[in-house]
C-alpha positions as CSV (number, residue, x, y, z in Angstrom):
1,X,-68.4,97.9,178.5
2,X,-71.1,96.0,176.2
3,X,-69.0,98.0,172.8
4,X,-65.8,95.8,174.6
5,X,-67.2,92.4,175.3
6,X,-69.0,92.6,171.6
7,X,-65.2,93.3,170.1
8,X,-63.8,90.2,171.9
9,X,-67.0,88.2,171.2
10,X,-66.4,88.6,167.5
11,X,-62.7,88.1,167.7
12,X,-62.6,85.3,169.4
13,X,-65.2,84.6,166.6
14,X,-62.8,84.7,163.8
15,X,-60.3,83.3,165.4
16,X,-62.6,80.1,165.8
17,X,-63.3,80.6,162.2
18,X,-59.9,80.9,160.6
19,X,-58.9,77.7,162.6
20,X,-61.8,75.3,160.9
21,X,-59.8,72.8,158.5
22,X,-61.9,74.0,155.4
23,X,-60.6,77.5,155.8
24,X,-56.9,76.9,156.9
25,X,-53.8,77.4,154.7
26,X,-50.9,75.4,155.7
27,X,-47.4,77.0,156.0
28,X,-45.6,76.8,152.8
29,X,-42.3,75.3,154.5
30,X,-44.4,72.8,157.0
31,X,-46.5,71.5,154.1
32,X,-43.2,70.4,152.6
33,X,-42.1,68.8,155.2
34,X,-45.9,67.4,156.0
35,X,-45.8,66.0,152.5
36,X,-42.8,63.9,153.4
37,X,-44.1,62.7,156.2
38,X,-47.1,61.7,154.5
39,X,-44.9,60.3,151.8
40,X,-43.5,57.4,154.1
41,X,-46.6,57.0,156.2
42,X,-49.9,55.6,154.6
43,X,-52.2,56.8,151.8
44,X,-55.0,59.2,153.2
45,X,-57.7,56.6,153.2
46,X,-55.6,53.7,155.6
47,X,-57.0,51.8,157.4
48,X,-54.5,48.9,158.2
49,X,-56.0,47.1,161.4
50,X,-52.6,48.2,163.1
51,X,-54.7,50.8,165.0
52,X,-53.3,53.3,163.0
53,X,-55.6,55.5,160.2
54,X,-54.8,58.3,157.5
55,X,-52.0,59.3,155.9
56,X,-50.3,60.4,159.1
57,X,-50.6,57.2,160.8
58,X,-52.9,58.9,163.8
59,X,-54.1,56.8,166.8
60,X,-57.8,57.0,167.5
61,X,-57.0,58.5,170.6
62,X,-54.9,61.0,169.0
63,X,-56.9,61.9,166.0
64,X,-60.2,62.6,168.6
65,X,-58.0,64.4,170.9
66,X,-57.3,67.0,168.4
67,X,-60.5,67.5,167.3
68,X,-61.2,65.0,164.9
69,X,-64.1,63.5,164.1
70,X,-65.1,59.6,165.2
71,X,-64.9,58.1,161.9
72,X,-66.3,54.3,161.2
73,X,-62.6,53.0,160.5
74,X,-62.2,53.3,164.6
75,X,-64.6,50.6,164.9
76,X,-63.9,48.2,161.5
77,X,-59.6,48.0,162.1
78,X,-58.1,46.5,159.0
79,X,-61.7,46.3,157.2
80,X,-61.0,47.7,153.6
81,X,-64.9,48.4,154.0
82,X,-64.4,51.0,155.7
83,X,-61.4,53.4,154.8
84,X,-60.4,56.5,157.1
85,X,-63.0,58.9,155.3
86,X,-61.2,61.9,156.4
87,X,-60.1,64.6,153.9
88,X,-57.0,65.3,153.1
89,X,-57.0,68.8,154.3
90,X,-58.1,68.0,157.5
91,X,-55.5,65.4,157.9
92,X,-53.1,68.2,157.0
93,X,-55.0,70.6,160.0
94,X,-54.8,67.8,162.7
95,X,-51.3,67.1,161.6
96,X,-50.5,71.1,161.9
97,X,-52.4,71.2,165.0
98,X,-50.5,67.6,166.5
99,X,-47.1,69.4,165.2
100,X,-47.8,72.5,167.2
101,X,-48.3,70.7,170.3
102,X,-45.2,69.1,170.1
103,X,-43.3,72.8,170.0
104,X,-43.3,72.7,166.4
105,X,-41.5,69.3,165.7
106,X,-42.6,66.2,164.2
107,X,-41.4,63.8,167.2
108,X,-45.0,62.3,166.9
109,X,-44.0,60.5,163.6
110,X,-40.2,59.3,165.6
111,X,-37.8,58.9,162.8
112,X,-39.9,59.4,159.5
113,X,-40.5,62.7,161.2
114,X,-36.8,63.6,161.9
115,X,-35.7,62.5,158.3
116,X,-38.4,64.8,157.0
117,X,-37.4,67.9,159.3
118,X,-34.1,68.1,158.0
């Protein structure tokens, strides 16, 4: 029994592991398709005062709910002070993990997101 629960311990372990931003590799086909997004959206440092941050546009709300860190931009909108500090890979991971909520579509980004799905 304690062999079992040490197996699921430590794959439930790497499973953690392999879904940090730092160690993820995004889908060859998505990350097109993420690039375009990005493409039409914002540069990965925005922080436009339209409560929108990054290059995927997230909410606040959005970006904490999918793990995200709180990042000073939340609390200085529009203040070119203080950019969206996050990296561009883990922009890319919360956009993966956002697009995998939605059952693998980008309806989070509306049209930009349909126009790049194509």
């Amino acid at each position: 029994m304690t062999r079992i629960l040490a197996i699921a311990v430590s794959a439930a372990l790497l499973g953690t592991a392999a879904s940090s931003a730092d160690t993820w590799q995004p889908p060859t086909a998505w990350l097109a398709q993420a690039m375009c997004v990005h493409a039409k959206e914002a540069p990965w440092n925005a922080n436009t005062g339209n409560g929108y941050y990054g290059g995927f546009q997230f909410t606040r709300q959005t970006w904490l709910t999918l793990g995200g860190a709180a990042d000073p931009a939340f609390t200085h909108p529009g203040d070119p002070a203080f950019p969206f500090a996050a990296s561009k890979q883990e922009q890319l991971y919360r956009a993966w993990r956002l697009w995998r909520r939605d059952g693998g579509t980008w309806r989070s980004w509306g049209a930009v997101g349909r126009a790049c799905s194509r």
